[in-house]
C-alpha positions in Angstrom: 0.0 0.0 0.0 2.7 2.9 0.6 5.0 4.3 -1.7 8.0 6.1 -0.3 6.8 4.8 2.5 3.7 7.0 3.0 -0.2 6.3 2.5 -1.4 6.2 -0.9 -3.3 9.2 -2.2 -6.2 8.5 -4.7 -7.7 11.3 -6.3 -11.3 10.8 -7.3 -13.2 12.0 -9.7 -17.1 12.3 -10.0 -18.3 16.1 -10.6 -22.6 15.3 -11.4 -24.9 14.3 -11.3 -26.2 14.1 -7.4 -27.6 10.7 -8.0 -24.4 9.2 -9.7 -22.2 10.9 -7.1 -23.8 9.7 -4.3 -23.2 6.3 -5.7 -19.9 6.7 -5.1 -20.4 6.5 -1.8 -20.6 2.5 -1.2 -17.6 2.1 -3.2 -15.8 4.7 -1.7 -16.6 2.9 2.1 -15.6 -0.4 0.7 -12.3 0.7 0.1 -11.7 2.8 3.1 -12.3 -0.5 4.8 -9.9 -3.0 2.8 -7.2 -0.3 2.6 -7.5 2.1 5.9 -4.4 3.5 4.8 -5.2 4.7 1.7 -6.0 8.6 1.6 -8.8 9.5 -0.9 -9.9 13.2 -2.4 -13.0 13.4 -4.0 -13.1 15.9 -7.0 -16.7 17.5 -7.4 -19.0 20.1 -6.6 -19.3 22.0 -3.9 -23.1 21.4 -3.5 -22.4 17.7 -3.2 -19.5 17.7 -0.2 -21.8 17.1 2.6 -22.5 13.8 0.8 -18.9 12.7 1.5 -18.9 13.7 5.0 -19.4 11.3 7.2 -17.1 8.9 5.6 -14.1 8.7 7.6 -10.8 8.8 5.3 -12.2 10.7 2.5 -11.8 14.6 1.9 -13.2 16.7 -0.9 -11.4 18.8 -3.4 -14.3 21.2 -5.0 -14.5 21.7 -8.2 -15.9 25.2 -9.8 -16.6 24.7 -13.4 -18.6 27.9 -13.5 -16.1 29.9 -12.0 -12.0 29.5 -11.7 -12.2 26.2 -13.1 -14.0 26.9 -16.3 -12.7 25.6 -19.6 -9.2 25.4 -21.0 -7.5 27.7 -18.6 -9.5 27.0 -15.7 -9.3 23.0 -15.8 -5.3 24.2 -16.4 -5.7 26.0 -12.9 -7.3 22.9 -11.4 -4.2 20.7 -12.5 -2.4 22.3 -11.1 -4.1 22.9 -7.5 -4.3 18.8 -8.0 -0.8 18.9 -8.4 0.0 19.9 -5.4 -1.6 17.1 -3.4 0.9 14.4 -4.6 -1.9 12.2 -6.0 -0.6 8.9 -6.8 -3.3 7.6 -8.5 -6.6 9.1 -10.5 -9.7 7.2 -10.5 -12.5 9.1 -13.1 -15.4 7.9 -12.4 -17.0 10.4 -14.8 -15.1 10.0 -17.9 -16.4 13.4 -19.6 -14.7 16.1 -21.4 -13.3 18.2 -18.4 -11.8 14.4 -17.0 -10.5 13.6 -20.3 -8.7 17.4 -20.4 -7.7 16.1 -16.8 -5.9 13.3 -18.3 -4.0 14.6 -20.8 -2.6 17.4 -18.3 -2.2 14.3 -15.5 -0.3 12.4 -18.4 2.4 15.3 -18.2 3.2 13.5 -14.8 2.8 9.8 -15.8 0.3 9.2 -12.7 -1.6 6.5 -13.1 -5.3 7.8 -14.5 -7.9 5.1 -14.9 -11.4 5.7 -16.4 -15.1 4.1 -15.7 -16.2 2.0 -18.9 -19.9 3.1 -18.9 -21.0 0.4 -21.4 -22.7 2.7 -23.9 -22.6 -0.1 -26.5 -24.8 -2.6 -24.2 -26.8 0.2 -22.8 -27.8 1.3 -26.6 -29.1 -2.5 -27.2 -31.0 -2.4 -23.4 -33.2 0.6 -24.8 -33.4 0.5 -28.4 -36.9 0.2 -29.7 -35.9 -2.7 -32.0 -33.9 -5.8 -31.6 -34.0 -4.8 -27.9 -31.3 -7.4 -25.7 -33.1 -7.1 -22.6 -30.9 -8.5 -19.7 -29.6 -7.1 -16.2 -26.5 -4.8 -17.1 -23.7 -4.5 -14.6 -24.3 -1.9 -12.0 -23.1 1.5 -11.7 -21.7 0.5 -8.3 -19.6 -2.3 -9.9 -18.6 -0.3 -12.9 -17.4 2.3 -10.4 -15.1 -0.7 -8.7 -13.4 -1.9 -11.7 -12.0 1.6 -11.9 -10.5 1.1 -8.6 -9.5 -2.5 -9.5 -7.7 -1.6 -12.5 -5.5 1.0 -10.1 -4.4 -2.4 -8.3 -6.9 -1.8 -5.4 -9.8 -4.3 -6.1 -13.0 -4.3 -3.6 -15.7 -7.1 -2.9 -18.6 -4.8 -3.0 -20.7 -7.1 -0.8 -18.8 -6.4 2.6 -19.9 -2.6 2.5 -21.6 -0.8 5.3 -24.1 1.3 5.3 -23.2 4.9 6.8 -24.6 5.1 10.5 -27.7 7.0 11.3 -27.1 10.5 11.7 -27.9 12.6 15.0 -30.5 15.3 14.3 -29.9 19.1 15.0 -32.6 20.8 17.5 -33.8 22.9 14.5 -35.0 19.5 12.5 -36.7 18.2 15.6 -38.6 21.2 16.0 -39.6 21.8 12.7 -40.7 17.5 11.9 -41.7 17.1 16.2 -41.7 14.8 18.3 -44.1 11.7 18.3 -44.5 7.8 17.8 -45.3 8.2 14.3 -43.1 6.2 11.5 -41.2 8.5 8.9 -42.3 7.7 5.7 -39.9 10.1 3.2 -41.4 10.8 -0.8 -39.3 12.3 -3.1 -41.5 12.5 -6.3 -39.5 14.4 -8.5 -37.2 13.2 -11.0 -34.2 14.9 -13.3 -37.0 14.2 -16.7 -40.6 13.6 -17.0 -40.2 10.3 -18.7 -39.3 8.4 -14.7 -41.4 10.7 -12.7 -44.9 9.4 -11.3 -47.6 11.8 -11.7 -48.5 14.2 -9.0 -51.9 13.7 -9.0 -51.3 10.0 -8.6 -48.6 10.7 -6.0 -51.3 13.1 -4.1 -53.8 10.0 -3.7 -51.0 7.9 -2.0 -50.0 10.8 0.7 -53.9 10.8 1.0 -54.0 7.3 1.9 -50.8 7.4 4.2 -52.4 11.0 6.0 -55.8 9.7 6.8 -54.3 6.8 8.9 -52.6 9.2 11.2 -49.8 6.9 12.0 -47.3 8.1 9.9 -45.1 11.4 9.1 -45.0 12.0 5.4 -42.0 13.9 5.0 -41.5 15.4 1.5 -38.1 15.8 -0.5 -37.2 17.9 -3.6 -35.1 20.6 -5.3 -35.4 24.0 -6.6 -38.1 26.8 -6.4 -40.3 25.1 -8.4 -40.6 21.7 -6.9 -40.3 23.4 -3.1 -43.4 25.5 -4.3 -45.6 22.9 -5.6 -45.0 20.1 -2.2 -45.4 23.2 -0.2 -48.8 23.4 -2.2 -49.5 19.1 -1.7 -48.0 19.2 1.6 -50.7 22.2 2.7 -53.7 19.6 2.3 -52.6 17.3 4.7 -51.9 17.0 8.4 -49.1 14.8 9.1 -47.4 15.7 5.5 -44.8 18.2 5.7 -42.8 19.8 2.8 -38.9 20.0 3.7 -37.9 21.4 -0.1 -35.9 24.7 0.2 -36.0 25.0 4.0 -33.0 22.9 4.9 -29.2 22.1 3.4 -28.3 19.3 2.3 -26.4 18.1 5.0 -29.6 18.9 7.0 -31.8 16.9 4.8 -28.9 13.8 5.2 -29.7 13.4 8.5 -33.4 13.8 7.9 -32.9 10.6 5.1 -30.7 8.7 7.8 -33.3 8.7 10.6 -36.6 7.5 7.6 -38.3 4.5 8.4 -38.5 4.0 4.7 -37.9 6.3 1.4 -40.2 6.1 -1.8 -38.6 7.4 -4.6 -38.1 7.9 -8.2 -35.0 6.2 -10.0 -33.3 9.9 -9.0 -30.6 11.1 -6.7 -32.7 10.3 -3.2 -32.9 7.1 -3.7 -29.5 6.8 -3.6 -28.9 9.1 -0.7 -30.9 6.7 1.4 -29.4 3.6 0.4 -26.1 4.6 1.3 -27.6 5.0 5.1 -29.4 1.5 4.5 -32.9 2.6 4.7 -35.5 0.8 2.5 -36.3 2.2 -0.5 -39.4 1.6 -2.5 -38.6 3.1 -6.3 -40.9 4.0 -8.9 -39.8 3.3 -12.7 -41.0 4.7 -16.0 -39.7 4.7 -19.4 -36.3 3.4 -17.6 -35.1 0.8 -15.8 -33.2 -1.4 -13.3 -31.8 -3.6 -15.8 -29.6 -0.3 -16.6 -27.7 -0.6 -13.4 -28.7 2.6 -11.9 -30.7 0.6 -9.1 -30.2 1.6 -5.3 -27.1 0.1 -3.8 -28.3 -3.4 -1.7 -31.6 -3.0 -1.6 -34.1 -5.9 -2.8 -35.9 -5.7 -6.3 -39.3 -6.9 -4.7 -39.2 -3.1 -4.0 -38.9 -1.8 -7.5 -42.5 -0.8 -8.5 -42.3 -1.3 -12.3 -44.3 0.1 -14.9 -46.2 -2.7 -17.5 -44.1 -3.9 -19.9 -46.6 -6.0 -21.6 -48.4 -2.6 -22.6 -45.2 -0.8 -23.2 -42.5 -3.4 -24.3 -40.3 -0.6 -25.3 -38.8 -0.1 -21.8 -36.2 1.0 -20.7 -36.3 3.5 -23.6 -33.4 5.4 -22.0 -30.8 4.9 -19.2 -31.6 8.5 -18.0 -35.3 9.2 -18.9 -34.8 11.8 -21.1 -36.3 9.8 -24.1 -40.2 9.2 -24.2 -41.3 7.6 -27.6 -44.9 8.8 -28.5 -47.2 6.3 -27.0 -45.2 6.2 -23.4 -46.1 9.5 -22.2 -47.8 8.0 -19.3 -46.3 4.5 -18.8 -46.0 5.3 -15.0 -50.2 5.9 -14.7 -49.7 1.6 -15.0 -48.5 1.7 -11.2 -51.6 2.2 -8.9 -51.7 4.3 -5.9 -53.2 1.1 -4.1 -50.1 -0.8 -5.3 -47.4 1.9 -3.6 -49.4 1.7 -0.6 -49.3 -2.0 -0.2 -46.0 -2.1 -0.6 -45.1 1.0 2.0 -47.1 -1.2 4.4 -45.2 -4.4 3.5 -41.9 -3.0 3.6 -43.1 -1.0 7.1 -44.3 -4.4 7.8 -47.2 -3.3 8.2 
């Protein structure tokens, strides 16, 4: 593990989205464990540090690619803040321009720069219309271990653990109170239209949940738009509260940390819970788990799929940002009564 006899430093890099960086997570832990010597930087954002920070060994290096990082010269700038770290070893977990610009400059110093292989080729015959091959690809999680592999640090993903539950500041407790009830989180907003379940759909499960009086719905989102319309659906309700735009995301972590189970989109919060361990229940439209974007180690009894049989053309994308005419509403084919049932089952219930 050393060279020049001190611990290895492995620069990291995964700069969006939040979903696919927070992925990381469960492969970042697994190493820290085989190789507690090893120091690790994570380049990315700096809206997506807090995700990183209760893993013990790992540090953040923030990339601005809207500000002194920006093209050419900036990524030139970056280099050479990286520089100064004395990275032995680059894993991109990305694999996009700005990492590839990364590389060349990293090449100057013969460091060892491996790249994810994101299986465009198998994922283009997974949601093709025609002559579809549709079989279980391998995961984003394992694709993100190879990388690390390839370095000459391979991980057995199955001995992860799950980040411990997080304490929760005074200001959460007052604002969600203090009761018996069972935390039921709903994050009903996705990146594209094509993987998110209808509101109005979505509205007759918090309905359901409400009127039982034994639960607190607790609702996740981003933006001004999204925190405007759950502060709207949140407004019906008793026991429903809307947490979008009221709390940072390190504040929101520990909210997700402490659920009693998460229902989500294929999006970013469902894989903010899983690294915690919490059940997830996901919803899935015009994509798919097949595509290896599914929460880390959770069981696919909980994958809520939309019909098939009607709409044999899913997955028509990895990322939802493809909706062939006919599949507009391929997610209206999962029933409120259906997400219900399986909240209860999973709450066991």
């Amino acid at each position: 593990m050393d060279k020049n006899d001190k611990p290895v430093h492995i620069l990291v890099i995964r700069l969006s989205a939040m979903g696919d960086v927070a992925m990381t997570v469960p492969v970042l832990n697994t190493l820290i464990l085989k190789y507690p010597d090893a120091r690790v930087t994570v380049l990315t954002k700096k809206g997506f540090a807090p995700i990183f920070a209760k893993i013990s060994g790992v540090d953040v290096h923030i990339a601005n690619i809207k500000g002194e990082h920006k093209g050419f010269p900036g990524l030139w700038r970056l280099y050479k803040e990286l520089k100064k770290m004395d990275i032995d070893a680059i894993a991109d977990l990305h694999n996009v321009l700005r990492s590839n610009v990364l590389k060349k400059y990293f090449g100057l110093t013969r460091v060892p720069f491996k790249q994810i292989d994101k299986g465009r080729k198998e994922k283009k015959t997974l949601t093709r219309l025609r002559n579809k091959k549709f079989k279980p690809l391998k995961t984003a999680h394992q694709r993100y271990a190879d990388v690390f592999a390839d370095l000459g640090f391979p991980i057995d993903l199955s001995s992860c653990k799950p980040i411990e539950r997080q304490p929760l500041p005074e200001k959460i407790v007052n604002l969600i109170g203090q009761d018996a009830k069972k935390w039921i989180g709903v994050a009903p907003f996705a990146a594209h239209q094509g993987k998110m379940y209808p509101l109005t759909l979505m509205k007759e499960v918090i309905n359901e949940l409400d009127n039982t009086d034994k639960y607190k719905i607790l609702l996740f989102g981003g933006g001004e738009n999204e925190a405007n319309q759950l502060e709207e659906l949140s407004s019906k309700f008793s026991s429903t509260l809307n947490l979008a735009g009221k709390l940072s995301l390190e504040e929101e972590l520990a909210i997700i940390s402490n659920l009693d189970v998460m229902v989500s989109m294929d999006s970013g919060n469902a894989h903010l819970a899983a690294n915690f361990g919490i059940p997830i229940i996901t919803l899935w439209g015009v994509t798919h788990p097949y595509a290896g974007f599914y929460p880390f180690n959770q069981p696919m009894d909980n994958a809520l799929l939309s019909d098939r049989e009607k709409y044999p053309g899913i997955p028509t994308s990895v990322y939802g940002n493809k909706v062939p005419e006919g599949y507009e509403k391929v997610m209206e084919t999962i029933s409120p009564q259906s997400v219900n049932n399986k909240i209860l089952e999973v709450l066991g219930e």
